[in-house]
C-alpha positions as CSV (number, residue, x, y, z in Angstrom):
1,X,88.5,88.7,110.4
2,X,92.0,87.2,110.7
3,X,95.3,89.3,110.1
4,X,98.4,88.1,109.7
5,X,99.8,90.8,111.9
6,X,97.5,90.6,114.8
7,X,99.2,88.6,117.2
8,X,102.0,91.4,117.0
9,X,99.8,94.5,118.3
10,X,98.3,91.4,121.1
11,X,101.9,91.0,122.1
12,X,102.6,94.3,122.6
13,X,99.2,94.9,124.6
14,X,99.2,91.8,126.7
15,X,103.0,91.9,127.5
16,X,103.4,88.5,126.2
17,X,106.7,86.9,125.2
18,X,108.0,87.2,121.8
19,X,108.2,83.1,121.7
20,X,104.5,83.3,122.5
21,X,103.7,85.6,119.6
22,X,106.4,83.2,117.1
23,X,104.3,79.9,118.4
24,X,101.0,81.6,117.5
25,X,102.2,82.3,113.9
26,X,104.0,79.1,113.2
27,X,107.8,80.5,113.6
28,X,110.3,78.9,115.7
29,X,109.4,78.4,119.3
30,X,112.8,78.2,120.6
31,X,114.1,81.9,119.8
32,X,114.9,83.7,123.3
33,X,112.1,85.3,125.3
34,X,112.3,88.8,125.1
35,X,110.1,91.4,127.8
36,X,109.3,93.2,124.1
37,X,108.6,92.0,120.9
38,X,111.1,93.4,118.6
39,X,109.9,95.1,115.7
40,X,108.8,92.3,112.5
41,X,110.6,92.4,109.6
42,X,108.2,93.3,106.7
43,X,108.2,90.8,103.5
44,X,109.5,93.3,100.8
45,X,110.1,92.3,97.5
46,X,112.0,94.2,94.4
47,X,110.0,95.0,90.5
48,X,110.9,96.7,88.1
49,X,110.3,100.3,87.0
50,X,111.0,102.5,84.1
51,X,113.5,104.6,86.5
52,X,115.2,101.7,88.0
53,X,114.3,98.9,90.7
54,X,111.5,99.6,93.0
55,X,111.2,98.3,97.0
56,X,108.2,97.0,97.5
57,X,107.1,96.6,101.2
58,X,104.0,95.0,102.5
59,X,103.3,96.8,105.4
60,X,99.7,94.9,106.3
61,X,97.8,92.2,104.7
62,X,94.4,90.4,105.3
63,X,91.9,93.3,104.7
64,X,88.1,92.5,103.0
65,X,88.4,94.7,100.0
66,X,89.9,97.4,101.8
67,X,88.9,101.2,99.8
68,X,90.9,104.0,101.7
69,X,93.8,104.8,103.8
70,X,95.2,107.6,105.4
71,X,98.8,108.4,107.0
72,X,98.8,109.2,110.2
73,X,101.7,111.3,111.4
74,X,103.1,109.4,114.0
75,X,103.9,107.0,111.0
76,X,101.0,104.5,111.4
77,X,97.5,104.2,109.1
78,X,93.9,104.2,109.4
79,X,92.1,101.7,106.5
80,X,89.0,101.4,105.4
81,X,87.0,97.6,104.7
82,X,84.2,98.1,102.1
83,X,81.8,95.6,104.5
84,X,81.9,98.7,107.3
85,X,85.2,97.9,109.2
86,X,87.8,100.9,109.9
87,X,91.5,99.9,111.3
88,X,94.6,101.4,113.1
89,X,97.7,99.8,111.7
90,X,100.6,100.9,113.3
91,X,103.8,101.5,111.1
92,X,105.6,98.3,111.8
93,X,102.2,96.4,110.2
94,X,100.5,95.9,113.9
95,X,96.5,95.7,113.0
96,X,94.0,96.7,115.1
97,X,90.9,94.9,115.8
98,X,87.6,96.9,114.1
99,X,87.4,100.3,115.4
100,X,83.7,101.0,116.9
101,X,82.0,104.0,116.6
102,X,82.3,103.7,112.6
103,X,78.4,104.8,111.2
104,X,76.1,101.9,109.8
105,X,76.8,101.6,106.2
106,X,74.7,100.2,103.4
107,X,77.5,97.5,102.0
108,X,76.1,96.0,99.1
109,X,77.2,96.3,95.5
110,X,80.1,99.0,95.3
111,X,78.4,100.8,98.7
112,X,80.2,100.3,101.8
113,X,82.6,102.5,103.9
114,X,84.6,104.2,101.7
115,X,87.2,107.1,102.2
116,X,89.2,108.0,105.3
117,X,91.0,111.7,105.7
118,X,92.4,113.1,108.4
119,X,90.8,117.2,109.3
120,X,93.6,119.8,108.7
121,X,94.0,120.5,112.6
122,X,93.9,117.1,113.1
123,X,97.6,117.1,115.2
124,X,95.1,118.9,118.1
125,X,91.3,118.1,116.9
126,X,91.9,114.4,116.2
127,X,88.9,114.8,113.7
128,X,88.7,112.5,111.1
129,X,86.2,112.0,107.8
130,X,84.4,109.3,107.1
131,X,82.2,108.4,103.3
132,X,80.3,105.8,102.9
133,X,76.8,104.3,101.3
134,X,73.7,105.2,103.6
135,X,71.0,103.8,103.9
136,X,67.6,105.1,103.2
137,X,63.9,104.1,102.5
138,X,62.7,101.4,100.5
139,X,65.9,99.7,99.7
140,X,67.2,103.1,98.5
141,X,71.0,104.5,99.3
142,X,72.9,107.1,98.9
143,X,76.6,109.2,99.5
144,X,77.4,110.5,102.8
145,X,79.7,111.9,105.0
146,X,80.6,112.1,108.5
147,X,83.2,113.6,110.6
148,X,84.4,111.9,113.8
149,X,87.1,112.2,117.0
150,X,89.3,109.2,116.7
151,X,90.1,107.6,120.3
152,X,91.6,104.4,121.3
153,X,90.3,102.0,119.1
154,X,86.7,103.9,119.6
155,X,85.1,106.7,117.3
156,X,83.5,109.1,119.1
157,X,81.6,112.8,118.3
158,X,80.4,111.2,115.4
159,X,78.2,113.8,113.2
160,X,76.9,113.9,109.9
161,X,78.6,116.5,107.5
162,X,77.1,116.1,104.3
163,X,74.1,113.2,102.6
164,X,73.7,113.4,98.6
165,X,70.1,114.1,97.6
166,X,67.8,112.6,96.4
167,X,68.5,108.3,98.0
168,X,68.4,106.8,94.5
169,X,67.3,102.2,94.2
170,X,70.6,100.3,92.8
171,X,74.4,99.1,93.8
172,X,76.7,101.0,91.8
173,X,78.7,104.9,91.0
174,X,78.6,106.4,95.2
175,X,82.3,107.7,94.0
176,X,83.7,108.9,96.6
177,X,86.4,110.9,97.4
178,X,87.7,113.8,100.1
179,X,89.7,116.6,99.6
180,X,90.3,119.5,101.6
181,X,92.0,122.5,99.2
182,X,93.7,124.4,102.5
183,X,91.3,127.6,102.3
184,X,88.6,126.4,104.1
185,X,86.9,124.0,101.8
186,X,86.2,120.2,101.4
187,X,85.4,118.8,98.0
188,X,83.2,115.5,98.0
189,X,83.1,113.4,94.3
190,X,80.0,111.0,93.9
191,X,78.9,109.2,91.2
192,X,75.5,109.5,89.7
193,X,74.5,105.8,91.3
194,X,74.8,104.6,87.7
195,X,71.2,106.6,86.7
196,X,73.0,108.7,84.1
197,X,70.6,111.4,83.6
198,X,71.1,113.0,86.7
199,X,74.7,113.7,86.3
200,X,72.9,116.8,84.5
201,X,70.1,117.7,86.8
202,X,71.3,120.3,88.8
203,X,68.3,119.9,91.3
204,X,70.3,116.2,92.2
205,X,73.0,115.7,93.8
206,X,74.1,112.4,91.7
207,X,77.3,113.3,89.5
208,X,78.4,116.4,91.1
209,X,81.3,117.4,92.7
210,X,80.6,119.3,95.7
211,X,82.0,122.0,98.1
212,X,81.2,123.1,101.4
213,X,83.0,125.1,104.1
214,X,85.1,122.9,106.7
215,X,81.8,123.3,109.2
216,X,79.8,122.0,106.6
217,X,78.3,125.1,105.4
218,X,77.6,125.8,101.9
219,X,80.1,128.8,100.6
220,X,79.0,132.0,99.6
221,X,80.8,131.9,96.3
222,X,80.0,128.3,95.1
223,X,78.6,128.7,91.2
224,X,74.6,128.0,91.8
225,X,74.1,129.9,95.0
226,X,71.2,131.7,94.9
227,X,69.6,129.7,92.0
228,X,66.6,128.2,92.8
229,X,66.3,125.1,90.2
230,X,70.1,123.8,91.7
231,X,72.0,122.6,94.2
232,X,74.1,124.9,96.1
233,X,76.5,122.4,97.1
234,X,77.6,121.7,93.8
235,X,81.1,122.9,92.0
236,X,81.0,121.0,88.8
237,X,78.4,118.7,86.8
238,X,78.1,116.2,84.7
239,X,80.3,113.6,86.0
240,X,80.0,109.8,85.9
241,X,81.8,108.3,89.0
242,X,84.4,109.6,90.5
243,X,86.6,107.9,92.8
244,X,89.7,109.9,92.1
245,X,90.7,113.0,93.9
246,X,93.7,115.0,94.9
247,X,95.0,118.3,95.8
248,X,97.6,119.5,93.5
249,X,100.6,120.7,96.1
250,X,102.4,122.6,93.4
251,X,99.3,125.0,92.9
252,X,96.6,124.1,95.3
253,X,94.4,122.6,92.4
254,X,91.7,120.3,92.5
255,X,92.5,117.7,89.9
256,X,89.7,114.6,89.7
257,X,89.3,111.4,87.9
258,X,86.4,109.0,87.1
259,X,85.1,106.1,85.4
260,X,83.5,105.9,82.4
261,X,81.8,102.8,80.9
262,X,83.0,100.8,78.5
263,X,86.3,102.9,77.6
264,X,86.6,107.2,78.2
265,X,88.0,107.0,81.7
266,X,89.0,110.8,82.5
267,X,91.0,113.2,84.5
268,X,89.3,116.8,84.9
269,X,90.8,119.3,86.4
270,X,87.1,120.9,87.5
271,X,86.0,124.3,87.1
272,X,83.2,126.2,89.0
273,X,79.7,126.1,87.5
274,X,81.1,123.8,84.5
275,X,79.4,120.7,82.8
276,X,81.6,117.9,82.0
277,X,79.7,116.0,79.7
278,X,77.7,112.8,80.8
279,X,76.2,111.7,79.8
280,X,75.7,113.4,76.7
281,X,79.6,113.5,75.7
282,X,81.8,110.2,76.2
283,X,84.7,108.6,75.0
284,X,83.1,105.1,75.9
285,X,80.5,102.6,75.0
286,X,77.8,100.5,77.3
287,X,79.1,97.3,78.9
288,X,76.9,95.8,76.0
289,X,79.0,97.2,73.1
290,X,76.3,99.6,72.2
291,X,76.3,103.4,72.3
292,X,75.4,105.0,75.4
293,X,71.3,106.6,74.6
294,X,72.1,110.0,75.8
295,X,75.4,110.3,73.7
296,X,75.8,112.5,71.1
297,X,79.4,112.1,70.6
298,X,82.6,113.3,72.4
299,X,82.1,117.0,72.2
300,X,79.1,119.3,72.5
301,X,78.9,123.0,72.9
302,X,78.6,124.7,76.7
303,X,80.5,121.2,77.9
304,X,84.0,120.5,79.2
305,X,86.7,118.3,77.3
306,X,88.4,116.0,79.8
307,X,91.7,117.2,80.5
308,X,92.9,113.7,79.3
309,X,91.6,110.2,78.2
310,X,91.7,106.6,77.7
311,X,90.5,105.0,75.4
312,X,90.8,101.8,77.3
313,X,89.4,102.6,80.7
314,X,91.6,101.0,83.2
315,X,89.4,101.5,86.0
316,X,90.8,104.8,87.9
317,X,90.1,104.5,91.6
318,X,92.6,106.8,94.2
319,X,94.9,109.3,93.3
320,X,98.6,111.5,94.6
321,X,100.4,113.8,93.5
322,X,104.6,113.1,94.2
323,X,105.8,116.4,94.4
324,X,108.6,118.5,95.9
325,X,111.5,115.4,96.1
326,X,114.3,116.3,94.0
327,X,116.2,113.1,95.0
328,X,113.5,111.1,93.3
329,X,113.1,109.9,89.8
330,X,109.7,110.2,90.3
331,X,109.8,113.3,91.3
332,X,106.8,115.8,89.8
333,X,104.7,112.7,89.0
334,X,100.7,112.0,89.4
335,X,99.8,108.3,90.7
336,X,96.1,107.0,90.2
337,X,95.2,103.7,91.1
338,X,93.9,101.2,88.7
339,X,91.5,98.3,89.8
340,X,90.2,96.5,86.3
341,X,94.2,97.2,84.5
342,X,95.5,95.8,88.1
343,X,98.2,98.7,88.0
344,X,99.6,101.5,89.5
345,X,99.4,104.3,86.9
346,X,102.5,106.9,87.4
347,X,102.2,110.2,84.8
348,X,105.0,112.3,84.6
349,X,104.2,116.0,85.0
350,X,106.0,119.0,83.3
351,X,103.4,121.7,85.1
352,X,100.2,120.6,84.8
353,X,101.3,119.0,81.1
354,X,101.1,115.5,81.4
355,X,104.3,114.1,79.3
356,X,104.5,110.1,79.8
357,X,102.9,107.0,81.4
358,X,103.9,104.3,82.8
359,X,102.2,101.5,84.9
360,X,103.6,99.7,88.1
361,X,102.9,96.8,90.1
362,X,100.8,94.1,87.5
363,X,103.0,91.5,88.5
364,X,101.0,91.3,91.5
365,X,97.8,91.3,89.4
366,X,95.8,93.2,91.7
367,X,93.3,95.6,92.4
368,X,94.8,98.8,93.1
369,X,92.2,101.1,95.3
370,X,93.7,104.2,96.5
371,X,97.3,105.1,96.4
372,X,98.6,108.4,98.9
373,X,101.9,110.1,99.0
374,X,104.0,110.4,102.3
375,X,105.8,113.7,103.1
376,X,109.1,111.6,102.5
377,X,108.1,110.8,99.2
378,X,107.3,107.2,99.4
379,X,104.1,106.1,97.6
380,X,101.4,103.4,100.0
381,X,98.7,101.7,97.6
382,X,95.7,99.4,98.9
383,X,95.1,96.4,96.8
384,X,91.2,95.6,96.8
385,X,91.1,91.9,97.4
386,X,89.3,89.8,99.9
387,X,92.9,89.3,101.2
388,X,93.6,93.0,100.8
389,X,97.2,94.4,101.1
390,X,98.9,97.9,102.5
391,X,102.1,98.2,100.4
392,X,104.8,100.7,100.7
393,X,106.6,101.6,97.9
394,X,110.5,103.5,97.9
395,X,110.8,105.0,94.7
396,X,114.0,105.1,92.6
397,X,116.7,107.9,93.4
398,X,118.6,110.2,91.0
């Protein structure tokens, strides 16, 4: 796969010249020779926000449909390609070639490799987390995830942490998201591979959220321990497919956010042992304009009312919460990623009350993926495209 920034990270590796690295990408051969190339100036570009003019930085481009990223502290980025690839990208835009190690994955329909999180030690461990589609019997697939030790341009320790139950035939709804909640835990979304049903079968692992310890253990006090028709890996049921996740900073909450089908995209903030609904309650329709079988409405007794709705789904994928920045207008604010509105979707927050929308970024008319936050505040989207971009984004100031 070509990238635009390659030659860049070869320059630096090889020692070559910086007019070597300007003839390979068509810039002017005659500038000085340099023993290092200095540092390339990033395209950026200026849009428009409610709060005032936004920066706009492309930090990286030419990723196939690339699905998550993760900041790295020394300022770089690990992304993830849907077709199984995994990259270093160093924080001047520097792309590395494929990173090996990375666990065969089943890449067809939405399936792929997926997420990318760095372990909470990960300063000493160098542990990463890996989902993705696996493969299994019979043209079957399923969620899974695996941890790694991430070396120089090589994976390497690489175990598997947790595989959703049953494999189910078909392309679509793997989720899926990572979240550790900073008392031991890791939550995992999946979808419910897009066989509604068994978002309510607690004996499946399709349309749960799950929980495990950090060592992959099940915890003690996880709602359906002990029960012998469910799961004990599962937190919260009845979900459709969830590709949103993120750690609230403010309170150490678990806030998620899926899909649903034609219209009735959600945000749930889920609660142990609870049912949220699908597919027996929906704000949506089928692709097809007809009701969804199951549905017997929006609401039903001993299930969850999302926490909030569209009516229109715009196709929630990635999600950040901006927090703790009082020199930012966009201070106290929740970004989700929006792949069929081709937006970045920024709600203002007053506590956990959502108060006001508004939605970045469709003059690029992409597909946004998954969006994180930086310490410093500044927001970095992927754009899923076959030429897929890392953007930076400096948000207005007070």
């Amino acid at each position: 796969m070509r990238h635009a920034l390659h030659c860049t990270s070869l320059a630096l590796a090889l020692s070559m010249t910086l007019v070597a690295c300007q003839a390979r990408q068509g810039e002017d051969a005659a500038a000085p020779k340099a023993a290092t190339a200095a540092p390339k100036a990033l395209p950026t570009q200026t849009l428009t926000s409610q709060n005032g003019p936004v920066t706009v930085t492309t930090i990286a481009s030419g990723f196939e449909h690339p699905w998550g990223v993760a900041l790295l502290p020394d300022g770089g980025f690990l992304v993830t390609e849907r077709p199984g690839r995994l990259r270093h990208v160093t924080a001047d835009g520097a792309v590395s070639a494929p990173i090996t190690g990375v666990p065969q994955v089943w890449a067809e329909g939405q399936g792929g490799l997926l997420d990318v999180v760095l372990a909470p030690d990960f300063a000493t461990s160098k542990k990463i987390f890996l989902s993705y589609a696996e493969a299994g019997p019979d043209g079957s697939a399923g969620t899974a995830v695996s941890s790694a030790t991430l070396g120089d341009g090589a994976l390497s320790d690489v175990k598997l942490f947790y595989r959703q139950e049953p494999k189910l035939v078909g392309p679509n709804h793997f989720g899926s998201r990572i979240v550790f909640d900073g008392k031991g835990h890791v939550f995992i979304t999946q979808g419910e591979r897009n066989d509604r049903p068994t978002a309510q079968k607690l004996d499946m692992l399709q349309g749960k959220l799950v929980r495990l310890n950090v060592d992959g253990s099940v915890p003690a006090d996880n709602p359906f321990v002990g029960r012998k028709d469910a799961r004990p890996e599962i937190w919260s049921y009845g979900h459709r497919n969830m590709q949103s996740l993120a750690l609230d900073p403010r309170t150490g909450t678990v806030w998620e956010a899926e899909h649903g089908p034609k219209g009735g995209d959600e945000i749930n903030i889920p609660q142990p042992g609870k049912n949220y609904g699908w597919p027996i309650i929906t704000n949506g329709i089928n692709y097809s304009g007809l009701k969804i079988p199951e549905a017997v409405g929006t609401s039903a007794p001993g299930m969850e009312q999302p926490y909030h709705v569209w009516e229109i789904s715009p196709g929630l994928s990635g999600m950040a919460f901006l927090t703790s920045q009082p020199a930012s207008k966009w201070n106290d604010s929740l970004f989700l990623g929006a792949l069929a509105d081709g937006s970045l979707i920024r709600l203002s927050l007053d506590g956990d009350k959502i108060t006001g929308e508004e939605r970045l970024l469709k003059d690029l008319g992409a597909r946004i993926r998954d969006v994180r936050v930086a310490s410093d505040g500044k927001v970095y989207v992927l754009t899923d495209e076959t030429d897929g971009k890392l953007l930076r984004l400096d948000p207005p100031k007070n």
